[in-house]
PDB file of N, CA, C and O in Angstrom:
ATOM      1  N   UNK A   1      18.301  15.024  -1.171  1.00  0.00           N
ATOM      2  CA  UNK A   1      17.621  14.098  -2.062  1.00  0.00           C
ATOM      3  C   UNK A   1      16.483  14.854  -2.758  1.00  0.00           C
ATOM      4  O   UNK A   1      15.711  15.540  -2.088  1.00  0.00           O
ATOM      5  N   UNK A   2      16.364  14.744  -4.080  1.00  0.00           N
ATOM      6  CA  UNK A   2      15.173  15.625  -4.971  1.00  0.00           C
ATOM      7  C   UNK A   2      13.782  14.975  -4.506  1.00  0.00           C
ATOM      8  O   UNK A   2      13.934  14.334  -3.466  1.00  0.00           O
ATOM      9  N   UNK A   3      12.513  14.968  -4.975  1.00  0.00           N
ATOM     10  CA  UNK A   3      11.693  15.010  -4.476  1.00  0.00           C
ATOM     11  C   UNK A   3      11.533  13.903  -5.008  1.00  0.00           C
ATOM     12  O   UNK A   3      12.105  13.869  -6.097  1.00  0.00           O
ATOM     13  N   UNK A   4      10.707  12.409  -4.594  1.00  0.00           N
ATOM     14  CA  UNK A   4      10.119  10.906  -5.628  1.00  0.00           C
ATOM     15  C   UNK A   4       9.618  11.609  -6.382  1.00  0.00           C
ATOM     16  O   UNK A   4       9.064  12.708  -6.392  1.00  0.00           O
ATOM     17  N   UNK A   5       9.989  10.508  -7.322  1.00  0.00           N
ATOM     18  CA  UNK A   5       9.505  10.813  -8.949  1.00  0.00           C
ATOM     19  C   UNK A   5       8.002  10.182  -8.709  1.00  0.00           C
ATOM     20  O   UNK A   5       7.974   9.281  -7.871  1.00  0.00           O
ATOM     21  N   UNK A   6       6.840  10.504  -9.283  1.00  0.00           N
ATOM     22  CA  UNK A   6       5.404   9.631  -9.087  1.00  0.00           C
ATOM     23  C   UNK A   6       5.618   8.159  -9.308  1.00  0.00           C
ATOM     24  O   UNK A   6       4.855   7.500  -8.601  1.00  0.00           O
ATOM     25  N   UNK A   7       6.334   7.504  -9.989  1.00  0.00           N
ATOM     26  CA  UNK A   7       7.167   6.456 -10.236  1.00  0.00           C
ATOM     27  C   UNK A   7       7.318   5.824  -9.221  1.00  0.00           C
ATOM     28  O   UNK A   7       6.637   4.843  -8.923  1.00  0.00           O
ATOM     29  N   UNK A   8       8.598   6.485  -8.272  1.00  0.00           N
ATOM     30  CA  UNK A   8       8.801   6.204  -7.122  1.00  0.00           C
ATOM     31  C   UNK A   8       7.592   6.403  -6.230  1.00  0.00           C
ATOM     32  O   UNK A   8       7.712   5.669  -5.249  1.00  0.00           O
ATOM     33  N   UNK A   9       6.784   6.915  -6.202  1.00  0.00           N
ATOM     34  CA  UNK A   9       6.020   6.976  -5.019  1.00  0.00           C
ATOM     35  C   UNK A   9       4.680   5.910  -5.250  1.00  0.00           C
ATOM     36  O   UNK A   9       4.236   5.168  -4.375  1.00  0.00           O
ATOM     37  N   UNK A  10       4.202   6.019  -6.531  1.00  0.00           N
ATOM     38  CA  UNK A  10       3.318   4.585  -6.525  1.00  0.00           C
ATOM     39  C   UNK A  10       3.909   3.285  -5.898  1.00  0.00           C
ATOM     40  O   UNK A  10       3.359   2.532  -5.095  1.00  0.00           O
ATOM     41  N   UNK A  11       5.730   3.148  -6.699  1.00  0.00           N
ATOM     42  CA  UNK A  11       5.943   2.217  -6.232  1.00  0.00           C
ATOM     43  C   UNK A  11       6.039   1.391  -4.597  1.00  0.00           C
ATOM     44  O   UNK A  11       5.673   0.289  -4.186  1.00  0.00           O
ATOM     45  N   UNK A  12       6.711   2.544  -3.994  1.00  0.00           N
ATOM     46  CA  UNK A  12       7.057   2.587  -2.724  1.00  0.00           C
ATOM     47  C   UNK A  12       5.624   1.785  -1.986  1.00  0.00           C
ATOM     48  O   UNK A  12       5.642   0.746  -1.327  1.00  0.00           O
ATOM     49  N   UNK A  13       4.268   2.747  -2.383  1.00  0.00           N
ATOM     50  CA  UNK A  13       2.556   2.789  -1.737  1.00  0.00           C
ATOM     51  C   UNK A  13       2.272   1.126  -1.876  1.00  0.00           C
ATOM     52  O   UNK A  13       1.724   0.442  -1.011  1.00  0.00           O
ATOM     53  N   UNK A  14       2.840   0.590  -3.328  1.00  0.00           N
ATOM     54  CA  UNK A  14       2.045  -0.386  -3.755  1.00  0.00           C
ATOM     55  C   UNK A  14       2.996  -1.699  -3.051  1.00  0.00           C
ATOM     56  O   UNK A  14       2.460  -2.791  -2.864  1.00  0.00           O
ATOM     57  N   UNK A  15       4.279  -1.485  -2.735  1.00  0.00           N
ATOM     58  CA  UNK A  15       5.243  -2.487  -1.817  1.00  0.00           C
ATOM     59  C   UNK A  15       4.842  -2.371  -0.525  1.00  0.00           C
ATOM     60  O   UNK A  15       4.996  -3.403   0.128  1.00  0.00           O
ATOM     61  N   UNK A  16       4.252  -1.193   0.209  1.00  0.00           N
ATOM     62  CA  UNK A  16       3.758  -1.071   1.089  1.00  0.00           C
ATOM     63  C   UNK A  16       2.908  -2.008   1.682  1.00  0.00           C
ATOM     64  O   UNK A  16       2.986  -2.843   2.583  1.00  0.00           O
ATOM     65  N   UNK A  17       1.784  -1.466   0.618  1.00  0.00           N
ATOM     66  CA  UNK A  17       0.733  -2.137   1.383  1.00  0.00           C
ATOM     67  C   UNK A  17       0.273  -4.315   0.983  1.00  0.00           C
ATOM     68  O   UNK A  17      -0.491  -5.165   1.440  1.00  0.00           O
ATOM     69  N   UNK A  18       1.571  -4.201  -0.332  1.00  0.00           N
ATOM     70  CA  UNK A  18       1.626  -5.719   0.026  1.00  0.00           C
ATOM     71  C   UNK A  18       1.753  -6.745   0.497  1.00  0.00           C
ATOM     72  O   UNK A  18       1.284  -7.882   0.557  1.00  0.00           O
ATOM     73  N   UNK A  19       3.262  -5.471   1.177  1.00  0.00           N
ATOM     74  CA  UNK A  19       3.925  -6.455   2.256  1.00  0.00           C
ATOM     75  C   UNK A  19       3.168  -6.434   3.507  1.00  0.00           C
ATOM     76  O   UNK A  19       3.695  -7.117   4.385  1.00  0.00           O
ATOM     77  N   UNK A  20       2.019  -5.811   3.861  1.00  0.00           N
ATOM     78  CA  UNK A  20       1.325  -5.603   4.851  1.00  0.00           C
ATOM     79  C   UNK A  20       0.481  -7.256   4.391  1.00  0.00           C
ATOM     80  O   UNK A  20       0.779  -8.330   4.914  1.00  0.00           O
ATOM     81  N   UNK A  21      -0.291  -7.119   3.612  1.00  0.00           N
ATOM     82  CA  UNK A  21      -1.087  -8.238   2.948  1.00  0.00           C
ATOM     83  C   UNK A  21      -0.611  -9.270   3.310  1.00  0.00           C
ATOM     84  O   UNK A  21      -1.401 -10.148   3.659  1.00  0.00           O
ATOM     85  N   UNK A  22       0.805  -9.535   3.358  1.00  0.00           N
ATOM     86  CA  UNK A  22       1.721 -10.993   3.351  1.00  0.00           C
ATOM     87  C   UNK A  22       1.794 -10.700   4.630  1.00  0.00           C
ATOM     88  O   UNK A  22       1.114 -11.512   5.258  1.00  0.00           O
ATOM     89  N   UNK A  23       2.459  -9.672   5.538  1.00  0.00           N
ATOM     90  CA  UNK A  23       2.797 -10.350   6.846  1.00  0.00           C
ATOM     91  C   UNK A  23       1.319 -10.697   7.589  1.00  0.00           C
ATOM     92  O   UNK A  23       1.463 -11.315   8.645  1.00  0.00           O
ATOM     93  N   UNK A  24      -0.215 -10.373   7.175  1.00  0.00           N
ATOM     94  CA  UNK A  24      -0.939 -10.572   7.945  1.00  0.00           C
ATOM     95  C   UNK A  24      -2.030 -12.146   7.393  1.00  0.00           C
ATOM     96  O   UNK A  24      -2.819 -12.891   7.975  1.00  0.00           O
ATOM     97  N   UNK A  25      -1.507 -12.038   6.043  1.00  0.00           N
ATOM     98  CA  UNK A  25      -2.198 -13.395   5.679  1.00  0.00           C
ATOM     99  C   UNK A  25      -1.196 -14.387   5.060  1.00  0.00           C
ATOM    100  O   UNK A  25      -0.464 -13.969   4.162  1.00  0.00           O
ATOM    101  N   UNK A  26      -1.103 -15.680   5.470  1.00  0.00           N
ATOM    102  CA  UNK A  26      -0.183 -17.000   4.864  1.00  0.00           C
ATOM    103  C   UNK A  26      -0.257 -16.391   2.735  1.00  0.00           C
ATOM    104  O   UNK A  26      -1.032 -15.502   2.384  1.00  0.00           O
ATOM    105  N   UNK A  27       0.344 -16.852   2.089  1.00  0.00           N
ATOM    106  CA  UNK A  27      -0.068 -16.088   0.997  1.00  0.00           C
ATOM    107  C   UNK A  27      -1.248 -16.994   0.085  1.00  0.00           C
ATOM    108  O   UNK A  27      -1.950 -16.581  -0.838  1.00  0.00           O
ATOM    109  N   UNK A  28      -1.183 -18.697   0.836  1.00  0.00           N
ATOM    110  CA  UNK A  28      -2.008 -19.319   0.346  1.00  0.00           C
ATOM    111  C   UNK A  28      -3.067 -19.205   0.960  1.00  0.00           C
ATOM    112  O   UNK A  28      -4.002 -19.849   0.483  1.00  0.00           O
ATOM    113  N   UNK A  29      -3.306 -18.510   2.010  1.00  0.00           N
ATOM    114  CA  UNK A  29      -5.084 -18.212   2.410  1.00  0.00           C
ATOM    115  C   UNK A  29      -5.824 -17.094   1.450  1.00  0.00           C
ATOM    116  O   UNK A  29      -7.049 -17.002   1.371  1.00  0.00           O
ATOM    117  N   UNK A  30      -4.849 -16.218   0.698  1.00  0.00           N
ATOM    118  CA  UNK A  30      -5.437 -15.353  -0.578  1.00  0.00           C
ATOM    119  C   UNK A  30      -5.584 -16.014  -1.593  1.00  0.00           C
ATOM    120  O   UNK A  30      -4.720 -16.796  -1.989  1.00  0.00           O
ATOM    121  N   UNK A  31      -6.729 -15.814  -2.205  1.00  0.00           N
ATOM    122  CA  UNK A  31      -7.174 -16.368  -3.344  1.00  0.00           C
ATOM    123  C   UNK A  31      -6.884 -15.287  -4.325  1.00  0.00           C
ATOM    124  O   UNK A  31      -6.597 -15.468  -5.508  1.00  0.00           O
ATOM    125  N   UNK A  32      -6.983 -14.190  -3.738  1.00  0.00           N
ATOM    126  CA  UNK A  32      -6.609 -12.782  -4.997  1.00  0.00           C
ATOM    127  C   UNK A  32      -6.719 -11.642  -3.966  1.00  0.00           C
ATOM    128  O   UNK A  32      -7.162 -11.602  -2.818  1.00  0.00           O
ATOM    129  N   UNK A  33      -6.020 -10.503  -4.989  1.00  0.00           N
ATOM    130  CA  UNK A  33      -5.104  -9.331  -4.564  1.00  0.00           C
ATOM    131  C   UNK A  33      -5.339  -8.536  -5.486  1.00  0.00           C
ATOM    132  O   UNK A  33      -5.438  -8.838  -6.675  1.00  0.00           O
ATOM    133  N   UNK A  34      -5.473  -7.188  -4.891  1.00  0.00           N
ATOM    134  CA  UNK A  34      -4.944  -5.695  -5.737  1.00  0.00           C
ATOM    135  C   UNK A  34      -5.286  -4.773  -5.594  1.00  0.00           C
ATOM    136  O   UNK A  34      -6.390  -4.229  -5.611  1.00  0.00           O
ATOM    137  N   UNK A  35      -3.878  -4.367  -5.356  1.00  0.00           N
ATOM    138  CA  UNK A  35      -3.332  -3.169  -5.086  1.00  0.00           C
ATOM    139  C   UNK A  35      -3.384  -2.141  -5.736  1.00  0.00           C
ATOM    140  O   UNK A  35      -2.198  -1.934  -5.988  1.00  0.00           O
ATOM    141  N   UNK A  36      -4.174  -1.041  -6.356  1.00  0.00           N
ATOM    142  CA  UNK A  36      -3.979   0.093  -7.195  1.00  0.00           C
ATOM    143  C   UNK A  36      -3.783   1.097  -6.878  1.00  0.00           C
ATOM    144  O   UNK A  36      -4.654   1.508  -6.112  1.00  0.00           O
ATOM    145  N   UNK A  37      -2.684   2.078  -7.177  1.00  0.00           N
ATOM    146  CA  UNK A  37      -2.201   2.978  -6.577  1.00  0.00           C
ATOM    147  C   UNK A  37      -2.184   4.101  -7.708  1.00  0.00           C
ATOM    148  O   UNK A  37      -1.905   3.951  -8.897  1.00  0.00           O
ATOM    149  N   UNK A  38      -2.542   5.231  -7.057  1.00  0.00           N
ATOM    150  CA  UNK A  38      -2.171   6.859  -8.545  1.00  0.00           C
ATOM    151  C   UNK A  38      -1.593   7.724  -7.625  1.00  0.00           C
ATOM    152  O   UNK A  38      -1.783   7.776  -6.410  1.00  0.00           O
ATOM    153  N   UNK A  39      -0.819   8.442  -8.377  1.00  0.00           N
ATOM    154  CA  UNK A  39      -0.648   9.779  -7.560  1.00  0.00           C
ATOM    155  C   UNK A  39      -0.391  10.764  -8.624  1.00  0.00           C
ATOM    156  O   UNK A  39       0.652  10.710  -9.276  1.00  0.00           O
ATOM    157  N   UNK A  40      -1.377  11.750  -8.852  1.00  0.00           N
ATOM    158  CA  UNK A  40      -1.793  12.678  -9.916  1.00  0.00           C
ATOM    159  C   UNK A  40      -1.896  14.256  -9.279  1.00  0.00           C
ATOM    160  O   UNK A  40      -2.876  14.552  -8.595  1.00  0.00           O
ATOM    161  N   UNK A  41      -0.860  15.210  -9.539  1.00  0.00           N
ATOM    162  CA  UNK A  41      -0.838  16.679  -8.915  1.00  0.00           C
ATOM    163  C   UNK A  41      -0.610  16.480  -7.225  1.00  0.00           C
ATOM    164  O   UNK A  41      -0.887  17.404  -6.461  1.00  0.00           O
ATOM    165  N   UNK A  42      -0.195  15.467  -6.841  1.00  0.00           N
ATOM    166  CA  UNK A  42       0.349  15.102  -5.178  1.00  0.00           C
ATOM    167  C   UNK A  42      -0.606  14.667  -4.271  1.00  0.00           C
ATOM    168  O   UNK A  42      -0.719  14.706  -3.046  1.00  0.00           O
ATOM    169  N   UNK A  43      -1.661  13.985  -5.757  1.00  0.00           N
ATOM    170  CA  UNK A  43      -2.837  13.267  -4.537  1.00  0.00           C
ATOM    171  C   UNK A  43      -2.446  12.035  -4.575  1.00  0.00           C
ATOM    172  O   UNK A  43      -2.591  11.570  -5.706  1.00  0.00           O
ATOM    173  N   UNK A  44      -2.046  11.361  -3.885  1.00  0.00           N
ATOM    174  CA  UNK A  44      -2.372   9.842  -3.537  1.00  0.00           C
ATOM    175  C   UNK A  44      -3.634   9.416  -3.694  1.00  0.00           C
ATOM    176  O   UNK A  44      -4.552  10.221  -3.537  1.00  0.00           O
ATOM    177  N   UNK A  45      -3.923   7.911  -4.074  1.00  0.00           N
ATOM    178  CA  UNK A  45      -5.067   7.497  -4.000  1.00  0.00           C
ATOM    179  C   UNK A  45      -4.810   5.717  -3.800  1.00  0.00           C
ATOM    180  O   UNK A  45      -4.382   5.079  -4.762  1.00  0.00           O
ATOM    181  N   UNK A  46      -5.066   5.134  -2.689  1.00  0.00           N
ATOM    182  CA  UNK A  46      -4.833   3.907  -2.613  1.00  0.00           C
ATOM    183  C   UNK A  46      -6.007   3.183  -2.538  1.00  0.00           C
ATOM    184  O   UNK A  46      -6.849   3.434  -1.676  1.00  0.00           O
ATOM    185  N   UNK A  47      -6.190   2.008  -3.641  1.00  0.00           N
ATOM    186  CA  UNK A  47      -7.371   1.206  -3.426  1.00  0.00           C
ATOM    187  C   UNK A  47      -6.818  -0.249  -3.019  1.00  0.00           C
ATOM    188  O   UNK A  47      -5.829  -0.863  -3.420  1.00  0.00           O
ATOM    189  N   UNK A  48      -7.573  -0.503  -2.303  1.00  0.00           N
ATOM    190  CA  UNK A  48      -7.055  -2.474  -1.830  1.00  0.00           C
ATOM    191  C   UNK A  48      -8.128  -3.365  -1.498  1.00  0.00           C
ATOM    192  O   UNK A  48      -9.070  -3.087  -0.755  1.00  0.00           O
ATOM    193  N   UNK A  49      -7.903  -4.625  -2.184  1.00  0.00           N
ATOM    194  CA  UNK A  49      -8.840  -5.356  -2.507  1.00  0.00           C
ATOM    195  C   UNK A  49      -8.047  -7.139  -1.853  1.00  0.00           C
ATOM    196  O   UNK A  49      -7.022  -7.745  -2.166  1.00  0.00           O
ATOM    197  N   UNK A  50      -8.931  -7.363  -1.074  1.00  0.00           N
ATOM    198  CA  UNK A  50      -7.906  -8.771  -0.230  1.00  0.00           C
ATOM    199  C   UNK A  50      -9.594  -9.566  -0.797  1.00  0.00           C
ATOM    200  O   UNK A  50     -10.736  -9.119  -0.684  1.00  0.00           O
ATOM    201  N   UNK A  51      -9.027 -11.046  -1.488  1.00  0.00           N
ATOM    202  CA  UNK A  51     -10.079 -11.817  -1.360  1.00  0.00           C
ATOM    203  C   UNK A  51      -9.351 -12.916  -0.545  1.00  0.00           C
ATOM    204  O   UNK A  51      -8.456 -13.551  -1.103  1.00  0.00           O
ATOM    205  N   UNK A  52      -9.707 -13.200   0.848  1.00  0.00           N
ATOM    206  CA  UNK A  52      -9.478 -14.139   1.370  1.00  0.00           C
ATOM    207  C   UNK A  52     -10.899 -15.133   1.671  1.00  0.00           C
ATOM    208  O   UNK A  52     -11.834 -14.723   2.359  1.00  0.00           O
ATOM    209  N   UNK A  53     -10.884 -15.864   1.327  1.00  0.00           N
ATOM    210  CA  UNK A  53     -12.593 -16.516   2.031  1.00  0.00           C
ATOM    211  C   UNK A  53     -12.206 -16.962   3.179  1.00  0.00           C
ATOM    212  O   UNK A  53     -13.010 -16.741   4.085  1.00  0.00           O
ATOM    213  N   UNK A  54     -11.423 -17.418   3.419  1.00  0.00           N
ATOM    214  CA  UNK A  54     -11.921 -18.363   4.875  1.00  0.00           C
ATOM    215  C   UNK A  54     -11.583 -16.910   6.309  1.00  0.00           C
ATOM    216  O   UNK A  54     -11.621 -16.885   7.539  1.00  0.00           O
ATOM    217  N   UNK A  55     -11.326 -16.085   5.393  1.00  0.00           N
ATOM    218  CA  UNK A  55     -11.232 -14.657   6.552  1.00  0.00           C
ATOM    219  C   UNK A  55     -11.603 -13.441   5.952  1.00  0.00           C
ATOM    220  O   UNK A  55     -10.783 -12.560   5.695  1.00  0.00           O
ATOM    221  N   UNK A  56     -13.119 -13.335   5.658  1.00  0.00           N
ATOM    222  CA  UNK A  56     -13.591 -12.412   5.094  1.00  0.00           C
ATOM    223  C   UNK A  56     -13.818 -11.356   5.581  1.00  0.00           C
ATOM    224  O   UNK A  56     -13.528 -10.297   5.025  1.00  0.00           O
ATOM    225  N   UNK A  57     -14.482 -11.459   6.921  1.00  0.00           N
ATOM    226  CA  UNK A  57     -14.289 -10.183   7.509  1.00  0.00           C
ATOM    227  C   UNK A  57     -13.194  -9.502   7.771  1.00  0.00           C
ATOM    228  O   UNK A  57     -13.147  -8.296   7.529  1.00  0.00           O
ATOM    229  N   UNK A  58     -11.713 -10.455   8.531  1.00  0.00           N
ATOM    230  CA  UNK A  58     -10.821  -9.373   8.486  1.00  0.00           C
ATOM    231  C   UNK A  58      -9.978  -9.391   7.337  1.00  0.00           C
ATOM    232  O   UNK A  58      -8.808  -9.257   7.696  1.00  0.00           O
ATOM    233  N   UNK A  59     -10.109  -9.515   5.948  1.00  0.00           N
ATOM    234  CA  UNK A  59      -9.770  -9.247   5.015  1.00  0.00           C
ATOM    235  C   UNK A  59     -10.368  -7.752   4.491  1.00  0.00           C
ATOM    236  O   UNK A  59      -9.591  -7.142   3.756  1.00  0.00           O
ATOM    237  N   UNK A  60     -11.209  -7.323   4.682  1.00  0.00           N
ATOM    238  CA  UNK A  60     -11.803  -5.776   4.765  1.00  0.00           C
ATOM    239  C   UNK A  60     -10.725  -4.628   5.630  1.00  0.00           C
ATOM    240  O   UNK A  60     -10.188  -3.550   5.373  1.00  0.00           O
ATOM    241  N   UNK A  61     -10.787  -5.551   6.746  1.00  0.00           N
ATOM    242  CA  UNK A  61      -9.763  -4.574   7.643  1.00  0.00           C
ATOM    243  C   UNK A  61      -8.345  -5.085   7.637  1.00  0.00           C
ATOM    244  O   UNK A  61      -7.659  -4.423   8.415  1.00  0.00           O
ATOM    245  N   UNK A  62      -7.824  -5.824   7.162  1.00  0.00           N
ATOM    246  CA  UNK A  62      -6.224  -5.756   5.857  1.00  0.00           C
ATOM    247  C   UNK A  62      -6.224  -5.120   4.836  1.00  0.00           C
ATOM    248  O   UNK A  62      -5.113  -4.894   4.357  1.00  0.00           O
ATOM    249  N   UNK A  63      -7.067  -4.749   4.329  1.00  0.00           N
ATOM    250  CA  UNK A  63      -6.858  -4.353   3.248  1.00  0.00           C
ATOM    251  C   UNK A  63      -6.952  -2.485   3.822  1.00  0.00           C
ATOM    252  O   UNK A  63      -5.987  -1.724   3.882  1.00  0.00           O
ATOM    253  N   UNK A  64      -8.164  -2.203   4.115  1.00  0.00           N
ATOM    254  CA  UNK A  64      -7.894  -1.023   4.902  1.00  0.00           C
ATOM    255  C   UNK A  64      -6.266  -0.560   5.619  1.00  0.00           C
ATOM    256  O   UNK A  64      -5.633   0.462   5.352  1.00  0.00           O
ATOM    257  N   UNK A  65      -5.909  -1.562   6.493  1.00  0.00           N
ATOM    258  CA  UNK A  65      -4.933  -0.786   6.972  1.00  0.00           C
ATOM    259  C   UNK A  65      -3.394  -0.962   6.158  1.00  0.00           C
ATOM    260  O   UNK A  65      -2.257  -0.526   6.342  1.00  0.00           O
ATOM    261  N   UNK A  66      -3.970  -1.731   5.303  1.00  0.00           N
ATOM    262  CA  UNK A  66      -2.813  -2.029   4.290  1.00  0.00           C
ATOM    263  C   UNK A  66      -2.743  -0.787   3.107  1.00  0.00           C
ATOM    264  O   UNK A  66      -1.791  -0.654   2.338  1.00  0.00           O
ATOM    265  N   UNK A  67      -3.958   0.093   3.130  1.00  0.00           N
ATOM    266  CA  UNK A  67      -4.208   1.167   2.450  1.00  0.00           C
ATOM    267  C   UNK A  67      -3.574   2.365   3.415  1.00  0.00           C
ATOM    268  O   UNK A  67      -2.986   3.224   2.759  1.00  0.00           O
ATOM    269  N   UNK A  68      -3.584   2.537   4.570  1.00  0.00           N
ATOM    270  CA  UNK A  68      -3.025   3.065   5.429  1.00  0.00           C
ATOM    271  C   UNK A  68      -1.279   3.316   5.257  1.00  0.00           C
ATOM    272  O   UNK A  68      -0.570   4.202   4.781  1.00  0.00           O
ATOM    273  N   UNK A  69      -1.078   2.096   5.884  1.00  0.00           N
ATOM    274  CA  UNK A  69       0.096   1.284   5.847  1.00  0.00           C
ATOM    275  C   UNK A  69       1.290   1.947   4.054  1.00  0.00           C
ATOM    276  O   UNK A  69       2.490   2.170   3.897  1.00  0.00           O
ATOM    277  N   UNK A  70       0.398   1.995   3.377  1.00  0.00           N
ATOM    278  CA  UNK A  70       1.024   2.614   2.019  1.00  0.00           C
ATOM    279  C   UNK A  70       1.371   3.991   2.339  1.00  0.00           C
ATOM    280  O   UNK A  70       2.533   4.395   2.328  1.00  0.00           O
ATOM    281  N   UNK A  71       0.218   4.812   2.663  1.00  0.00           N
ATOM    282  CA  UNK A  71       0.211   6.315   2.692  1.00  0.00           C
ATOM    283  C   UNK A  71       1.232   7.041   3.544  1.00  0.00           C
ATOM    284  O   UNK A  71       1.860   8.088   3.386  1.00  0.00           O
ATOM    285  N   UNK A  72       1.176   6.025   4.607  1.00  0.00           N
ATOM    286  CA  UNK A  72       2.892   6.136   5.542  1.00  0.00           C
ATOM    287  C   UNK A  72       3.531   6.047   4.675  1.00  0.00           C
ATOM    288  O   UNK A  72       3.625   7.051   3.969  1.00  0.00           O
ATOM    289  N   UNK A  73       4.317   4.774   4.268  1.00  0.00           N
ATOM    290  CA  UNK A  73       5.019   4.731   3.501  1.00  0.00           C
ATOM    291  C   UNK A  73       5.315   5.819   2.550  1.00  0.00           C
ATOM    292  O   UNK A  73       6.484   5.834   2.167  1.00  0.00           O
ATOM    293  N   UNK A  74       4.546   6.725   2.081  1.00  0.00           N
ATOM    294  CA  UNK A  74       4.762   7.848   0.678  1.00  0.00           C
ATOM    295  C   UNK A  74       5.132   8.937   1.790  1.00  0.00           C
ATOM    296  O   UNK A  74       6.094   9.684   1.612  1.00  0.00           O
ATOM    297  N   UNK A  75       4.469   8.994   2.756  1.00  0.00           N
ATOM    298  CA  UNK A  75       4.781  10.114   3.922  1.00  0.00           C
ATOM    299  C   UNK A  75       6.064   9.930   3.906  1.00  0.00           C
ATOM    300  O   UNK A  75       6.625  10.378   2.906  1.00  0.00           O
ATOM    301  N   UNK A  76       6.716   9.421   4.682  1.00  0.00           N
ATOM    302  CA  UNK A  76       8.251   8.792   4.649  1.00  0.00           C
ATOM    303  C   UNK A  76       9.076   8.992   3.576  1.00  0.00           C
ATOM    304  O   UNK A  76      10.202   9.431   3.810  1.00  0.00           O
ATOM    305  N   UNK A  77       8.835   8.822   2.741  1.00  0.00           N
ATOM    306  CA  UNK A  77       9.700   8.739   1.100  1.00  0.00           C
ATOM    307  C   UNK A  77       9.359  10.215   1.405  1.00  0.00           C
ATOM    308  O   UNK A  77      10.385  10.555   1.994  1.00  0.00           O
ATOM    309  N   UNK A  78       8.686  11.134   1.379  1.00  0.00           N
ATOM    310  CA  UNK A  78       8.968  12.573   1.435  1.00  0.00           C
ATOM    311  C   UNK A  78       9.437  13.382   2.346  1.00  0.00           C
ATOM    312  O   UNK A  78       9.952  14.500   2.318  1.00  0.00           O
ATOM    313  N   UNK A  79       9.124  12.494   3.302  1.00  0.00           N
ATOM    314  CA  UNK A  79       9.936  13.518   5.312  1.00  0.00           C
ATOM    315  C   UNK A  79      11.119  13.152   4.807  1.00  0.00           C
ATOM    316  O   UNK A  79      11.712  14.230   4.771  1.00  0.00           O
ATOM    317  N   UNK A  80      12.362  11.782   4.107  1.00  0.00           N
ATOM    318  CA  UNK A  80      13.264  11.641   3.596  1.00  0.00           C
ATOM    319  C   UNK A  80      14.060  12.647   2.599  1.00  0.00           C
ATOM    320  O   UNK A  80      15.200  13.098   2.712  1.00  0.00           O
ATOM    321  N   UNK A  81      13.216  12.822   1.722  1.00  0.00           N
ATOM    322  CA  UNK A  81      13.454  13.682   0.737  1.00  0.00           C
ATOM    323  C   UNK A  81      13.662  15.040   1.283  1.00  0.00           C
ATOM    324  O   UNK A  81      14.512  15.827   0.867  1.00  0.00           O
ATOM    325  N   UNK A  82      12.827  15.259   2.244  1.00  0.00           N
ATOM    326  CA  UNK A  82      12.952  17.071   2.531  1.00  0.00           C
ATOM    327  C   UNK A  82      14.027  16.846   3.918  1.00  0.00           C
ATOM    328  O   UNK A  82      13.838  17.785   4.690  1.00  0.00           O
ATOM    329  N   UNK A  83      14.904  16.049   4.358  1.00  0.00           N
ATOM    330  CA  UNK A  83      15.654  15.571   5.383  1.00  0.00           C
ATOM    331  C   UNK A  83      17.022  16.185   4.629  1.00  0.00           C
ATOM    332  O   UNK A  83      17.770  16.876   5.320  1.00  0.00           O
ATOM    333  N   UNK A  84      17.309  15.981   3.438  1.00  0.00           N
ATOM    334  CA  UNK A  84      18.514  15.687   2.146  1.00  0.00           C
ATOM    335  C   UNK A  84      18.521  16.940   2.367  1.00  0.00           C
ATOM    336  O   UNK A  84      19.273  17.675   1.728  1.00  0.00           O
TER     337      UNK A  84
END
């Protein structure tokens, strides 16, 4: 398998860490979301932003490990790629 296209690898980061978002909050306890993802010369850069109010504090630490949770994800799409 050739290497993700940056294409592919934002995408992959930014499904990542959404679906993290959803399995840890109902989707109606978020009031807002977002996910921004780059990957420029093979840096990743994941930002995540959870506004939940009625769970503010651990909306900081969803969103953190949902930033995590992405960077696996791009890890993977490349241990894949160099597997091929």
């Amino acid at each position: 398998m050739p290497e993700p296209t940056d294409e592919e690898v934002v995408e992959t980061a930014a499904e990542a860490a959404e679906g993290l978002i959803f399995a840890r909050f109902k989707q109606s306890r978020v009031k807002d979301f977002d996910v921004t993802v780059t990957f420029e010369d093979g840096v990743l850069d994941v930002d995540v932003y959870i506004n939940a109010p009625d769970d503010a504090e651990n909306a900081d630490a969803v969103a953190d490990e949902a930033a995590r949770t992405a960077q696996e994800a791009v890890d993977e799409l490349f241990a894949a790629a160099d597997e091929e």
